[in-house]
C-alpha positions as CSV (number, residue, x, y, z in Angstrom):
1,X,32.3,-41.4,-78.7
2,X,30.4,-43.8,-76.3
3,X,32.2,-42.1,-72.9
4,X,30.7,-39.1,-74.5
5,X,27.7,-40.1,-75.2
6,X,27.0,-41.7,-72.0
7,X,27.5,-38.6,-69.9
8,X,24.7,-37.0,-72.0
9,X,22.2,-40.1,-71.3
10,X,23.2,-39.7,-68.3
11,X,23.2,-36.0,-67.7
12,X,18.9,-36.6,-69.3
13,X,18.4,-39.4,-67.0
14,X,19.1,-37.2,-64.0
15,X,17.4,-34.3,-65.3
16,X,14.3,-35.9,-66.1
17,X,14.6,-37.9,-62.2
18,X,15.1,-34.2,-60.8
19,X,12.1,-32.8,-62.6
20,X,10.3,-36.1,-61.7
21,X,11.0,-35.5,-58.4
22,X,10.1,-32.0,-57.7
23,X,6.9,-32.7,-59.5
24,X,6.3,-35.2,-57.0
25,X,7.4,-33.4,-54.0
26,X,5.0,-30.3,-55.1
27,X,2.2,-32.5,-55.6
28,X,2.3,-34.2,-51.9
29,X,2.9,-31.2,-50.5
30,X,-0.4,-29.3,-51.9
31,X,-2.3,-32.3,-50.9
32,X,-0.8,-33.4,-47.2
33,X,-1.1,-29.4,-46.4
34,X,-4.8,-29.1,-47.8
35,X,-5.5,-32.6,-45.7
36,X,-3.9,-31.6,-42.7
37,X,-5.4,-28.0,-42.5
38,X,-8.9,-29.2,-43.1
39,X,-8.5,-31.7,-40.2
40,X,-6.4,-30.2,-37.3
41,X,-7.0,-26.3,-38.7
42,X,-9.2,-25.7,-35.8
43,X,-7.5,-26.5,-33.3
44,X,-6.0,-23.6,-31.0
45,X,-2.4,-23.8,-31.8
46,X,-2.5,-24.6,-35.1
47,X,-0.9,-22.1,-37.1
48,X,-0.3,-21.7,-40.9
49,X,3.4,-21.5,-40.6
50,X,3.8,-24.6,-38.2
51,X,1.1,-26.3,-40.9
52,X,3.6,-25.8,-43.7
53,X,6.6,-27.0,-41.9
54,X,5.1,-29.9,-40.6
55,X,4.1,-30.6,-44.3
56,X,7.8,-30.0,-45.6
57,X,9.0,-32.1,-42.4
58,X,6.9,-35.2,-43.4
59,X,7.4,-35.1,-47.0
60,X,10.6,-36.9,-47.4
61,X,8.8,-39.9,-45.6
62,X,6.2,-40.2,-48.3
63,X,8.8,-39.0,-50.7
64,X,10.9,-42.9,-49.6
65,X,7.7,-44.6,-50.7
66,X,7.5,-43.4,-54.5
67,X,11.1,-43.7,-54.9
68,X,10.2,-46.5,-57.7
69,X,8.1,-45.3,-59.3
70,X,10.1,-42.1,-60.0
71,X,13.0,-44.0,-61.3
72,X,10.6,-46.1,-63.5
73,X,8.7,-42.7,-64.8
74,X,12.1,-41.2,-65.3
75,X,13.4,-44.3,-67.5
76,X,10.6,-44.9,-69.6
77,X,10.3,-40.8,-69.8
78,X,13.7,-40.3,-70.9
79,X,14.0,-43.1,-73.0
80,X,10.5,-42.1,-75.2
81,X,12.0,-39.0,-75.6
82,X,15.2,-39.9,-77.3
83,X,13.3,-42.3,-79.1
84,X,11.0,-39.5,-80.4
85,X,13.9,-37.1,-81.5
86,X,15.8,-40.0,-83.2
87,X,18.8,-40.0,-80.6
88,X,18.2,-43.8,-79.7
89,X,17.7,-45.0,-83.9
90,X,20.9,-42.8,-84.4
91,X,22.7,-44.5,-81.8
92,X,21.9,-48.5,-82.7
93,X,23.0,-47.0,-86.1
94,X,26.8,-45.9,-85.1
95,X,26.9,-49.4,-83.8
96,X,26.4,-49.1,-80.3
97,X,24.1,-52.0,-78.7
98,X,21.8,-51.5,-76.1
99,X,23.5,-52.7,-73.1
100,X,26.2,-49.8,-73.8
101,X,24.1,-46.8,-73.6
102,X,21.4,-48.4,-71.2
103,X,24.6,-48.5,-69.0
104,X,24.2,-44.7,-67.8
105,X,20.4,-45.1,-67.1
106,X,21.6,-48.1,-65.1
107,X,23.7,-46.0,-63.0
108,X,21.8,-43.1,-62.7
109,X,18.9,-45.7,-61.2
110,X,21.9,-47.0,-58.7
111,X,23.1,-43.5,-57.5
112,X,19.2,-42.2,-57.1
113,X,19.1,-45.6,-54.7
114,X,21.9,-44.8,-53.1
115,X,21.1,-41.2,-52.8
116,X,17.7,-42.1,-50.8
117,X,18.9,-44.6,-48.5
118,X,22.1,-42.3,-47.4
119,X,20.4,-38.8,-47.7
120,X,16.6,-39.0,-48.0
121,X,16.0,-42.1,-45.7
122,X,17.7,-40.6,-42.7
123,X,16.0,-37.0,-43.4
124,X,12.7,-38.9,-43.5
125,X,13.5,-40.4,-40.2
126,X,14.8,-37.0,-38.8
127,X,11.5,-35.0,-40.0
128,X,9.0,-37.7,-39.1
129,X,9.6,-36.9,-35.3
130,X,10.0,-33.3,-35.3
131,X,6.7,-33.2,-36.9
132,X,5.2,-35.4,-34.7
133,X,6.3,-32.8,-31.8
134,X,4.7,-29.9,-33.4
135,X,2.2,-32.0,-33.9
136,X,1.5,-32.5,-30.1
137,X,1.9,-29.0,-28.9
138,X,-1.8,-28.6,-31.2
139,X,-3.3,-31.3,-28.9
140,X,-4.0,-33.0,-32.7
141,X,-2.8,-36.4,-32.1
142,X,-5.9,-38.0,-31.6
143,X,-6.8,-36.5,-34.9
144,X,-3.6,-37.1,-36.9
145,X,-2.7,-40.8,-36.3
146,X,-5.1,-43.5,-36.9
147,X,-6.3,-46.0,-34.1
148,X,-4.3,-48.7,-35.6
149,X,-0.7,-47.4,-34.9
150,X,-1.3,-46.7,-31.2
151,X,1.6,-48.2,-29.2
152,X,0.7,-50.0,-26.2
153,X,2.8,-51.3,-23.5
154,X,2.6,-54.2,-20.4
155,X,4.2,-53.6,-17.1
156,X,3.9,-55.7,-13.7
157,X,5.1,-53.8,-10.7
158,X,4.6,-54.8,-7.0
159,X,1.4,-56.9,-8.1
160,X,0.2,-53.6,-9.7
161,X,-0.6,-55.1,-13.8
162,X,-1.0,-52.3,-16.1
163,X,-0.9,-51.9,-20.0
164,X,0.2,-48.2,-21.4
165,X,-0.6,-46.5,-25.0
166,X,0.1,-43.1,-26.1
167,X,-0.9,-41.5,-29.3
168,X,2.9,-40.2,-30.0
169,X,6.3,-41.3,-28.7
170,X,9.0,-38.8,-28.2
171,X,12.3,-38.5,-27.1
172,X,13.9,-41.7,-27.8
173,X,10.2,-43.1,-25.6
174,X,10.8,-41.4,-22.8
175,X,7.8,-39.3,-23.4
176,X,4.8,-40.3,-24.0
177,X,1.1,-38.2,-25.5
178,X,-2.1,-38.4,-25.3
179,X,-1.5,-41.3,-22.8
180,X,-3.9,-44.1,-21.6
181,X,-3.1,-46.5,-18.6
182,X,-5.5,-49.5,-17.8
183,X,-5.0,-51.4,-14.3
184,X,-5.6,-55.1,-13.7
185,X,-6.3,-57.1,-10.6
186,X,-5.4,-60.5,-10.1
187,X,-8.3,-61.8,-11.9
188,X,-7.4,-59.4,-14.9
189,X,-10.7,-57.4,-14.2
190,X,-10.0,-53.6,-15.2
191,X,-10.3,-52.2,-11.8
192,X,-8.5,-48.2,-12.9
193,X,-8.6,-46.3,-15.9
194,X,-6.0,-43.3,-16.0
195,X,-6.1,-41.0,-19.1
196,X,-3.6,-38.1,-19.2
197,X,-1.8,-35.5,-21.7
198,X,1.7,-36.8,-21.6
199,X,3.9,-38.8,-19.8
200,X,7.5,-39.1,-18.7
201,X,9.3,-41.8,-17.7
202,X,11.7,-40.9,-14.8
203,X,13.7,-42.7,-12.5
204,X,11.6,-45.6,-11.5
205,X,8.1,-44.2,-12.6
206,X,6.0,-42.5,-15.2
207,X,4.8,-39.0,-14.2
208,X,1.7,-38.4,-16.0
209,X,0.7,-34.9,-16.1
210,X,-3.5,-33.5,-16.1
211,X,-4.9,-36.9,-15.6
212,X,-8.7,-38.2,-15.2
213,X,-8.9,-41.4,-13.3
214,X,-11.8,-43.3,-13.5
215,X,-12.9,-46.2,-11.6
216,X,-15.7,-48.7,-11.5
217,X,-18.7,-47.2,-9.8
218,X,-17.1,-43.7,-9.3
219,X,-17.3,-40.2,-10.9
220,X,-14.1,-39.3,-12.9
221,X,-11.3,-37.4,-10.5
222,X,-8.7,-34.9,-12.6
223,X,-5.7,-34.3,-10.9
224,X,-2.6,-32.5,-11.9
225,X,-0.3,-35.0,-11.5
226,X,0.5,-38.7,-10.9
227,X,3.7,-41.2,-10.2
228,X,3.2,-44.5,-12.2
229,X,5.2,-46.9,-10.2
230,X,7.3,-48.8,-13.0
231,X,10.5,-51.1,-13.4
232,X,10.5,-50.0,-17.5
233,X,14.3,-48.4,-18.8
234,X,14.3,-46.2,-21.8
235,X,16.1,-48.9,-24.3
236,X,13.4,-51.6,-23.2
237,X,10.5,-48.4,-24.1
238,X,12.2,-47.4,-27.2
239,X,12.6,-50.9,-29.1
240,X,9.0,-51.5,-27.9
241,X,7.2,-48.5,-29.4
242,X,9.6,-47.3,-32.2
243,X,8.9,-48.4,-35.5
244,X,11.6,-49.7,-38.4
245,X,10.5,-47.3,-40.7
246,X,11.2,-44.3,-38.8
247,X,14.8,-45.7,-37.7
248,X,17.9,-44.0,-39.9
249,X,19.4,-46.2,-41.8
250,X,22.8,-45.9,-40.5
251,X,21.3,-46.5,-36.9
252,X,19.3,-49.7,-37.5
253,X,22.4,-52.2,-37.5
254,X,23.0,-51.0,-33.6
255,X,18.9,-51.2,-32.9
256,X,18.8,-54.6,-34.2
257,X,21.7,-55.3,-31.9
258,X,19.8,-53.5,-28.8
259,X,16.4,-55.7,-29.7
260,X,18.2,-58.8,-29.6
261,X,20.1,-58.1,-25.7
262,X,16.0,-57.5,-24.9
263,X,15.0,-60.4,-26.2
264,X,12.6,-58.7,-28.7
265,X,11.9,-60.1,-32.4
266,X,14.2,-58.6,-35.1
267,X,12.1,-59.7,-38.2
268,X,10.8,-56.7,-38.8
269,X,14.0,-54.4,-38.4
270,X,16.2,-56.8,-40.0
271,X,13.9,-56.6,-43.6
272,X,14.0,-52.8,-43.5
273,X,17.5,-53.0,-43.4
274,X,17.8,-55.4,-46.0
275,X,15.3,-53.5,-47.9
276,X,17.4,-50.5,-47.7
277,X,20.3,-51.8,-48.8
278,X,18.5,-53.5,-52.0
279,X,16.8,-50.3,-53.1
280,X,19.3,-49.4,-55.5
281,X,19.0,-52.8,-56.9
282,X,15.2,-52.4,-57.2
283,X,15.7,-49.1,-58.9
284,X,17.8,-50.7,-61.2
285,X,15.1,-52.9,-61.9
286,X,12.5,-50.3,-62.8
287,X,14.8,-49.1,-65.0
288,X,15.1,-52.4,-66.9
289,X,11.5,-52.7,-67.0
290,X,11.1,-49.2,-68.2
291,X,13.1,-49.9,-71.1
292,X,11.9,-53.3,-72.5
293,X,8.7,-50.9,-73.0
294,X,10.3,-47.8,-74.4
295,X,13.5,-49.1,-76.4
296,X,11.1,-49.8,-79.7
297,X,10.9,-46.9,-81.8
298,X,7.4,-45.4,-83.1
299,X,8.0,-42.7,-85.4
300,X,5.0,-40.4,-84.1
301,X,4.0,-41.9,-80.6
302,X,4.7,-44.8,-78.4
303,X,2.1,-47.4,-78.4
304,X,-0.1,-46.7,-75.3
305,X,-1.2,-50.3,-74.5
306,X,2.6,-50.6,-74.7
307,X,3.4,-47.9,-71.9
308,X,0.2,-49.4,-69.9
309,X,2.2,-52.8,-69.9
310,X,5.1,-50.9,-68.3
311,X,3.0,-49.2,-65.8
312,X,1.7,-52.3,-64.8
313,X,4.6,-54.5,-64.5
314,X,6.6,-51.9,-62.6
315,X,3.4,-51.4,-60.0
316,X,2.7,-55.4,-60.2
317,X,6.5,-55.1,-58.9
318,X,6.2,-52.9,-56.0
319,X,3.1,-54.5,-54.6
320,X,4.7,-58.1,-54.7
321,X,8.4,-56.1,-53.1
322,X,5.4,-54.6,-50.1
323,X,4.0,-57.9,-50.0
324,X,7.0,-60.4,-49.5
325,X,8.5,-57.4,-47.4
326,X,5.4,-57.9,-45.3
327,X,6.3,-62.0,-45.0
328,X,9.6,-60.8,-44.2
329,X,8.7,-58.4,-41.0
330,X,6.2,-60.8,-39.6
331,X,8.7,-64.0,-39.8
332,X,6.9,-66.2,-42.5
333,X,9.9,-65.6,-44.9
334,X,13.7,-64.7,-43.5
335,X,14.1,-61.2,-44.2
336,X,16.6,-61.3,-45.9
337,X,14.8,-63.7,-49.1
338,X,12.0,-60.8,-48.0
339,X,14.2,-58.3,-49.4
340,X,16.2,-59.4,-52.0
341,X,14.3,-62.3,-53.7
342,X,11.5,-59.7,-55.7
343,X,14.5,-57.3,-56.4
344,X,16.8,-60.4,-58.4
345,X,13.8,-61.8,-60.0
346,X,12.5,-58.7,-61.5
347,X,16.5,-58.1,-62.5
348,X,16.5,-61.1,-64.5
349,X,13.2,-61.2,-65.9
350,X,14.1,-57.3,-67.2
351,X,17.4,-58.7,-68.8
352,X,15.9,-61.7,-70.7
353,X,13.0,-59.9,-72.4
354,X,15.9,-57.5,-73.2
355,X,17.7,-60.2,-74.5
356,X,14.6,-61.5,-76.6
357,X,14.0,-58.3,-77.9
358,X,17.6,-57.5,-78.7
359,X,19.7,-60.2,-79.6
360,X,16.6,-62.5,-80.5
């Protein structure tokens, strides 16, 4: 009976995930599309096919960050409704504790990890920079990617001091947009600013395309193009600029490895890779909070205060996993306590007020 019975928990766990899931996806799609379309709509060429598949491409990267909170909806969903239609009381009743047939929600919560850090994490990854390439050709970079995230870089060439940002990296950082180049002299007194649609790092310089110098005491001069003398190699660009979370998982063992031969800090690469690999832990965890507050049977509802409580704690979870994982990235914590420290806590805290509840 219970290998029976635990393919049909199962087989409603992953149902409910599935129709968790598309709820979610639908909903980010209809808002990211309406956000995006009011903001870059204008913009010569924009058009609405390109808007919609730039919406589906960057929807699995939003998708990665509510991940746990669709596994805790998904428990505490598909547990209240075998409470309500008397499944769970006629299961305690043949016998069977609550460790046995929580096991298939516990699995299900492991696989759905498993499943996003193998599939959705590298499709995330994948669609985040194809998007950001249609995304250029609208000339909407300025517009799409806050001020905060723009990438800048320091080179010293021949005596020539210069620091490089671009709006949007592409190509592994051998191409750069919506570029801006600031020269120094010896005294560190800006003496040339160069502002230009792209540029591409060839063989021992940048060639920046439609650029608008401008120097102190001078009117602005556009010209068509310009060789940025420069000693930079593609590795050394791309671990500068490229950003953990938009590094497959399967690919982030060998970056770490590249960052280190540069010289560069690995904090923040190392506790997205050991956040990755804890997911399916932390999903397990949801799920065990998900059921200290559904597992109590109500005969007409669950107790709302009660489902609040579970809300909470699972939220109160996530913010404390961002949090530490924050720590972890900047080098206050190692990354891998970062990573794995919220995910065991919240493991055992779920299985002892299981344990209270159930076995007293």
């Amino acid at each position: 009976m219970i290998p029976t019975l635990g393919r049909y928990f199962f087989r409603r766990y992953a149902i409910t995930t599935f129709w968790f899931l598309l709820g979610i996806f639908s909903l980010i799609f209809i808002i990211d599309f309406s956000e995006m379309s009011n903001r870059v709509g204008a913009l010569p060429g924009y058009t609405l096919t390109s808007g919609l598949l730039v919406t589906a491409l960057r929807i699995p990267t939003i998708l990665m960050q509510t991940v746990p909170f669709v596994a805790l909806f998904a428990g505490m969903a598909a547990l209240i409704s075998l409470n309500r239609r008397y499944e769970l009381v006629v299961t305690r009743a043949a016998g069977i504790s609550v460790w046995q047939f929580l096991r298939p929600f516990v699995i299900g919560a492991f696989l759905f990890g498993v499943l996003a850090v193998m599939a959705i994490n590298p499709i995330a990854a994948w669609g985040s920079k194809k998007a950001l390439e249609l995304e250029s050709g609208w000339s909407a970079t300025n517009a799409s990617r806050p001020e905060n995230s723009v990438p800048w870089l320091r080179q010293i060439y021949k005596g020539d001091q210069s620091i490089i940002g671009a709006k949007a990296v592409l190509d592994g950082g051998t191409r750069l947009v919506n570029v801006t180049v600031i020269h120094f002299d010896e005294d560190n007194r800006i003496v040339l600013r160069q502002d230009a649609d792209s540029a591409t790092l060839e063989d021992g310089y940048w060639l920046l395309k439609n650029v608008h110098e401008t120097r102190n005491g001078e009117l602005p001069v556009r010209l068509d193009e310009v060789q940025l003398r420069t000693n930079l190699k593609q590795e050394f660009v791309s671990e500068s600029l490229e950003k953990p979370e938009s590094i497959p998982f399967f690919s982030l063992s060998r970056k770490i490895e590249v960052a280190k031969s540069f010289g560069f800090p690995t904090n923040a690469m190392e506790t997205q890779f050991h956040s990755m690999l804890s997911l399916p832990l932390l999903l397990v965890a949801m799920t065990l909070i998900a059921a200290c507050v559904s597992l109590k049977f109500s005969r007409f509802n669950q107790s709302s205060a009660v489902i609040l409580g579970g809300i909470l704690s699972g939220f109160m979870l996530y913010v404390v996993t961002v949090l530490v994982k924050a720590f972890g990235s900047s080098g206050v914590v190692p990354p891998f306590v970062a990573a794995w420290l919220p995910v065991v806590v919240a493991m055992s805290l779920g299985a002892t007020i299981l344990l209270h509840q159930e076995d007293g």
